[in-house]
SETOR-993716 format. One record per residue (C-alpha): x, y, z. Coordinates in Angstrom, 3 decimals. Layout:
N
[node [X Y Z]],
...
This chain:
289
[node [-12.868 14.677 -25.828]],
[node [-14.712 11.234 -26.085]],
[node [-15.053 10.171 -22.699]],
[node [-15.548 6.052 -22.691]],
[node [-17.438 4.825 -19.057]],
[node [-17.129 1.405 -18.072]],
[node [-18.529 0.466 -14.884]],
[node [-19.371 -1.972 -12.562]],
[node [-23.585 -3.817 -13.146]],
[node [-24.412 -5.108 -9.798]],
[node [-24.014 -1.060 -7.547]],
[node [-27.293 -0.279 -8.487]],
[node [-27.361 1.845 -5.142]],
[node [-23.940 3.179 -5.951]],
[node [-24.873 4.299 -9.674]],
[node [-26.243 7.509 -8.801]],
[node [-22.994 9.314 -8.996]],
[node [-23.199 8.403 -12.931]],
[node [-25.788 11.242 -13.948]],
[node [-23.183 13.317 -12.117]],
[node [-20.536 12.608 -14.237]],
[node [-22.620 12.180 -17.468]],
[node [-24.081 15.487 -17.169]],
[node [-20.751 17.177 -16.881]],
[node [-19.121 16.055 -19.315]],
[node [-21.918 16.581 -21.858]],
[node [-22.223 20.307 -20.465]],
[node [-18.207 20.483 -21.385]],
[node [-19.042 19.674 -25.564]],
[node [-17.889 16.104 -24.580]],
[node [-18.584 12.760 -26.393]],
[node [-19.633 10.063 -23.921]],
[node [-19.622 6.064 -24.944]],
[node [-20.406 3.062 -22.523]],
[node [-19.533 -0.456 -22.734]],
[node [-22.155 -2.352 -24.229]],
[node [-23.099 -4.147 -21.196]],
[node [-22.594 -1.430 -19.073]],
[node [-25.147 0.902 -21.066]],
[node [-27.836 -1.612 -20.952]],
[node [-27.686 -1.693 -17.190]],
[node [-27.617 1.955 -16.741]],
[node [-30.894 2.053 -19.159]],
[node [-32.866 -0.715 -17.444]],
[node [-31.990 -0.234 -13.530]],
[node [-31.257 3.393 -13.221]],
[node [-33.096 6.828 -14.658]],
[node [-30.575 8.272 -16.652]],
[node [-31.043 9.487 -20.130]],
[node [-29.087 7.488 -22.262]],
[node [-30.243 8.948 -25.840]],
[node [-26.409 10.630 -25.893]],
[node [-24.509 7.776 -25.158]],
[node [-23.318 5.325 -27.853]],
[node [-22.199 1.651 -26.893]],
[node [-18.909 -0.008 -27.847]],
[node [-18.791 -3.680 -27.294]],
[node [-15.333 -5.317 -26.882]],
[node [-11.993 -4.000 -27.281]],
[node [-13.355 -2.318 -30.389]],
[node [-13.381 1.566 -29.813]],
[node [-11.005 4.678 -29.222]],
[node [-11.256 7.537 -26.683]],
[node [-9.614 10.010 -25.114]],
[node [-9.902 9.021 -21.613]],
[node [-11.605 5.828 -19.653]],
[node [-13.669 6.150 -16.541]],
[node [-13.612 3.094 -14.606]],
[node [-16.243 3.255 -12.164]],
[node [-16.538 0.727 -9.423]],
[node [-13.848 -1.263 -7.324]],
[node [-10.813 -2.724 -8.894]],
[node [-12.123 -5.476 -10.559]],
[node [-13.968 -3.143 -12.696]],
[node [-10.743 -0.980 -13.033]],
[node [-8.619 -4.495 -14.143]],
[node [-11.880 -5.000 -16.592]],
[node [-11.691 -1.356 -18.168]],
[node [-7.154 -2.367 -18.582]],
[node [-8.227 -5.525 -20.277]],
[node [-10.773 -3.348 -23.251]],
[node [-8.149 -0.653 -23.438]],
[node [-5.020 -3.263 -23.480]],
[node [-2.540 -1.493 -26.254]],
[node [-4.606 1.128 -27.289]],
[node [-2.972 3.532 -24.542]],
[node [-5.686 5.327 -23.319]],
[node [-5.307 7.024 -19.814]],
[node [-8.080 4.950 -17.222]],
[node [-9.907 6.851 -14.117]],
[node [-10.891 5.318 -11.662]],
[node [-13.790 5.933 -9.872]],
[node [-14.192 3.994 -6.534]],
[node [-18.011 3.016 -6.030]],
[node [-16.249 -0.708 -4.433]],
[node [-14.452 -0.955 -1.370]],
[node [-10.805 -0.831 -0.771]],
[node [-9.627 0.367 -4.270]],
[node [-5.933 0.955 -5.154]],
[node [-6.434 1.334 -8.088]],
[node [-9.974 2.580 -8.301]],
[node [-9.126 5.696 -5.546]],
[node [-11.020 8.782 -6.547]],
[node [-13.950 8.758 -3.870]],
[node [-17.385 9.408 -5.406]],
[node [-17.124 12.605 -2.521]],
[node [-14.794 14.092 -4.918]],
[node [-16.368 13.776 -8.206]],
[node [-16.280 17.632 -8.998]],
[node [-13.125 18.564 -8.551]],
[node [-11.412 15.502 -9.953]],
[node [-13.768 16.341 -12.887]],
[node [-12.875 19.865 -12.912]],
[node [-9.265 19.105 -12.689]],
[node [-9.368 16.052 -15.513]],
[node [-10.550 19.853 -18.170]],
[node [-8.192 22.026 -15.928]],
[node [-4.872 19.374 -17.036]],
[node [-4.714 19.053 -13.505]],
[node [-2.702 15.165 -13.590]],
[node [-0.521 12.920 -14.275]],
[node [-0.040 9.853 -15.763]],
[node [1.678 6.717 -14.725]],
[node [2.852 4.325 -16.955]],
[node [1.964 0.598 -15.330]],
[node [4.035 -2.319 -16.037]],
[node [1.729 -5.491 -17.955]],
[node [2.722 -8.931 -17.818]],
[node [1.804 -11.354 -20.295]],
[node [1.029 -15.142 -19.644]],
[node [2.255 -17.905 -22.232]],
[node [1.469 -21.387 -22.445]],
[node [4.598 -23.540 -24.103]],
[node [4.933 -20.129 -25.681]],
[node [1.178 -19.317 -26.919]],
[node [-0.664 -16.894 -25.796]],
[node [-2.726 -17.903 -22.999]],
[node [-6.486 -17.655 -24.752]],
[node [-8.806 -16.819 -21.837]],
[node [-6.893 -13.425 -22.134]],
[node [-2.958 -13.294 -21.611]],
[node [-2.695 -10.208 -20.243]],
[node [-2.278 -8.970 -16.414]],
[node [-2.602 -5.440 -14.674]],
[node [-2.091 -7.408 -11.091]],
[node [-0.884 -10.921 -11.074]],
[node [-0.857 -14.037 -12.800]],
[node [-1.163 -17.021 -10.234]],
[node [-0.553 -20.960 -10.329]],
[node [-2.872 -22.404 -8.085]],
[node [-4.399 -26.311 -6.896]],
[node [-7.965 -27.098 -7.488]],
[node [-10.377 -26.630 -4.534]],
[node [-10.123 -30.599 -4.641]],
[node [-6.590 -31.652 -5.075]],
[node [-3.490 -31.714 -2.565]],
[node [-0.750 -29.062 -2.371]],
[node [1.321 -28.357 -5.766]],
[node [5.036 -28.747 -6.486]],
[node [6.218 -25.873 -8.784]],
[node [9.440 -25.021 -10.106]],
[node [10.201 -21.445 -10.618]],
[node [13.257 -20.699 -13.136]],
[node [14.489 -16.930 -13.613]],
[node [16.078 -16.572 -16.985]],
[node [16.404 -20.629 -17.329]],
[node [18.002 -20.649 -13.965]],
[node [16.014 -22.646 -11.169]],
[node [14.824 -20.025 -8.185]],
[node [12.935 -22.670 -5.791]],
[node [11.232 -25.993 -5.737]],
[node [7.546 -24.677 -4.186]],
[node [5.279 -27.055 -1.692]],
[node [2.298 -24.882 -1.476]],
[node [-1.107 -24.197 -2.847]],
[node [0.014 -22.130 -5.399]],
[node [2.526 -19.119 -6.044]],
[node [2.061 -15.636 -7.372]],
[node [3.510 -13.437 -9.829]],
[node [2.757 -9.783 -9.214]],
[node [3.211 -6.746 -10.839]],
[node [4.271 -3.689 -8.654]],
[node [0.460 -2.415 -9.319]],
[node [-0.923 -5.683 -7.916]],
[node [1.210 -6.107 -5.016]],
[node [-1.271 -4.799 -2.939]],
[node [-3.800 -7.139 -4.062]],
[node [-3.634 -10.771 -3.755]],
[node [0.148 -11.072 -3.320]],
[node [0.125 -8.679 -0.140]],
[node [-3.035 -10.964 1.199]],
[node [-0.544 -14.283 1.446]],
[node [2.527 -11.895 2.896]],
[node [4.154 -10.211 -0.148]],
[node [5.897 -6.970 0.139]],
[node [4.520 -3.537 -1.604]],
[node [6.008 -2.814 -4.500]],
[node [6.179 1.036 -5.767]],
[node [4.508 1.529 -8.736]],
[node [7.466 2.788 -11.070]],
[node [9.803 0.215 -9.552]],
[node [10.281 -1.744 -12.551]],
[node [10.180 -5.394 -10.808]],
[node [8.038 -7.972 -10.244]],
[node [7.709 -10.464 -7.275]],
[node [7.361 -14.080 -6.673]],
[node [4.922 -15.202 -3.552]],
[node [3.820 -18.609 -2.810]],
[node [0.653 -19.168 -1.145]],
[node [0.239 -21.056 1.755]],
[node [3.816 -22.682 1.312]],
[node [4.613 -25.711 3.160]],
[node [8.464 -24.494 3.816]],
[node [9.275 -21.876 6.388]],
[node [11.928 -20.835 4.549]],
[node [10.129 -20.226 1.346]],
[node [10.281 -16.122 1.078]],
[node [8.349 -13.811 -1.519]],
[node [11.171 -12.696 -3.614]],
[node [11.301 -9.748 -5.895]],
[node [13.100 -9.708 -9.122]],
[node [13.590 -7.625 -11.798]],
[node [10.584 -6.908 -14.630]],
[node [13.262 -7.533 -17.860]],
[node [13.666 -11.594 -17.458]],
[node [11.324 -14.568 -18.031]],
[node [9.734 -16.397 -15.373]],
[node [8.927 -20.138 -16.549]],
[node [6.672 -22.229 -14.083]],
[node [6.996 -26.224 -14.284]],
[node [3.876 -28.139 -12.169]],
[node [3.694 -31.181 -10.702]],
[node [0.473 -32.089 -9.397]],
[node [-1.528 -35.317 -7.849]],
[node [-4.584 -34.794 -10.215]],
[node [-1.948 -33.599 -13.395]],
[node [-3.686 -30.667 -13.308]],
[node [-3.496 -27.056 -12.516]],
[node [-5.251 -23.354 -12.310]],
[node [-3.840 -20.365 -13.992]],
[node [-5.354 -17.379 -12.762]],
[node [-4.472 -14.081 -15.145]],
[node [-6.357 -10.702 -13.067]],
[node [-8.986 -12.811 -11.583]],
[node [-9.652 -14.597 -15.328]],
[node [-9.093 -18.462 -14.365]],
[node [-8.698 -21.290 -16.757]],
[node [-7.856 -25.208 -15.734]],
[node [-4.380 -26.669 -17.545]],
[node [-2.771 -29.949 -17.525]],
[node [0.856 -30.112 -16.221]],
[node [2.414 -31.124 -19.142]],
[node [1.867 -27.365 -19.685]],
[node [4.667 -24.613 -18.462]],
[node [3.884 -21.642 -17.988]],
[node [5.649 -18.648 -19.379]],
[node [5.159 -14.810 -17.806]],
[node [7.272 -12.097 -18.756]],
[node [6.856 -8.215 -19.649]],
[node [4.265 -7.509 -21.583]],
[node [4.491 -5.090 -25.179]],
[node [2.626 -1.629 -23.977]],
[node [1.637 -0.460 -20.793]],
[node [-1.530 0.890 -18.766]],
[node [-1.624 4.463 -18.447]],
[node [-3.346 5.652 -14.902]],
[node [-4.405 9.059 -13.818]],
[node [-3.610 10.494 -11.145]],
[node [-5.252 13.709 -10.116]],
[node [-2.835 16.423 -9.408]],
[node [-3.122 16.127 -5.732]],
[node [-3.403 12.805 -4.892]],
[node [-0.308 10.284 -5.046]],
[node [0.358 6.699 -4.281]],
[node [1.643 7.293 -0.987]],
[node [-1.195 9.419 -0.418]],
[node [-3.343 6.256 -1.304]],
[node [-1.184 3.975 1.074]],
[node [-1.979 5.769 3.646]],
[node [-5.295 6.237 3.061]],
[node [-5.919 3.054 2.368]],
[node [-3.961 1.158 5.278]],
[node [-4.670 3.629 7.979]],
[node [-0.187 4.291 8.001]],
[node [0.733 7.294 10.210]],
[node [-1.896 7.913 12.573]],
[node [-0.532 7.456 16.482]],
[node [-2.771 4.934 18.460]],
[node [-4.989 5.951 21.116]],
């Protein structure tokens, strides 16, 4: 296999579970590649032999699998270099909360073992895609989690109007609203009160932050139609935010998000599930002392 790392440049302290992982797959006939940026950090901060490891530098390489190892920023990074090419991304979690990032470094050998063994699945994860007046949005148009409208740190609340398929949803007072996929609704969407959505669900959901309506709801809708955003703003400008990639637009400027051509494929080790990570993650289930 050719085994492609990508990982996260500032965990220094939390690196040491790379040699781990290098070494094994090496002593299993492996190929191993690193993101350009990513290789040059492990050769000048850590002491790991990097003589076997070739760097790829942009979305410009192929592999069997992807190791994505750090939090979920890291794990949205490694979905932006693989984009179309559908190769399956691990995530390692050397971060903190980590959805989507869940195999603890604790577990490293048997998730390892079980990755040779064909001991997992693979889910297929919905992408949206971000268009502005129907282009491509340039910073990078594509989104594992969410794609958000937000105010500048400087400017007053927003008014945006959210149509479904050319028909008008709501008129939003807020600081912003939020389109999530089901694999980011337990990212920033869940943060300003949005519901969790299950990963296979096929729909997407709506949240505005910090609306200035009580009876402004997150509302979740379908992943097959075409959410347009219109902004009105005091400064006539906006922030689009596509997986934590932000870029300022004018409001002359809708925005356009629907479905996006391919999907992310995600591994799951055989005995771990999303449920399993919910409840992990949230402390769900345990009885209160």
């Amino acid at each position: 296999m050719i085994i492609a790392l990508i990982g996260n440049i500032y965990q220094t302290e939390k690196s040491k579970y790379l040699e781990e992982i290098i070494q094994y797959f090496l002593s299993m006939g492996d190929t191993i590649i690193a993101e350009e940026q990513f290789l040059t950090f492990i050769a000048d901060n850590l002491s790991i032999d990097t003589s076997h490891i070739a760097p790829f530098s942009s979305t410009q390489f192929t592999a069997d699998l992807c190791i994505s190892i750090g939090g979920d920023g890291t794990f949205l990074k490694a979905a932006a270099l693989v984009e179309h090419k559908n190769i399956p991304i691990l995530g390692i979690n050397t971060g903190h909360l980590g959805f989507l990032a869940d195999i603890s470094p604790n577990d490293i050998n048997n998730d390892l073992r079980a990755i040779h063994e064909q001991n997992f699945t693979v889910e297929q994860r919905s992408v949206i895609e971000a268009r502005n007046d129907n282009r491509l949005i340039s910073i990078h148009p594509y989104a594992l989690n969410e794609v958000a409208v937000m105010k500048h740190d400087n400017s007053s609340l927003i008014h945006i109007e959210a149509y479904v398929d050319g028909a008008l949803l709501n008129n939003y007072a807020a600081d912003g609203v939020i389109v999530t996929t089901p694999t980011g609704s337990t990212g920033y969407s869940l943060s300003v009160g949005g519901p969790i959505l299950a990963p296979m669900s096929g729909t997407l959901c709506l949240s505005p932050i910090a609306s200035h309506s009580l009876n402004t709801r997150p509302v979740v809708i379908p992943d097959n139609v075409e959410i347009m955003l219109k902004i009105e703003s005091r400064t006539s400008n906006f922030l689009l935010s596509i997986d934590g990639r932000s870029e300022s637009f004018p409001c002359s400027n809708n925005i356009y998000i629907r479905k996006a051509p391919y999907k992310i494929s995600v591994v799951r080790i055989g005995y771990k599930s999303f449920y399993d990570t919910l409840k992990k993650k949230l402390a769900w289930g345990k009885r209160g002392e």
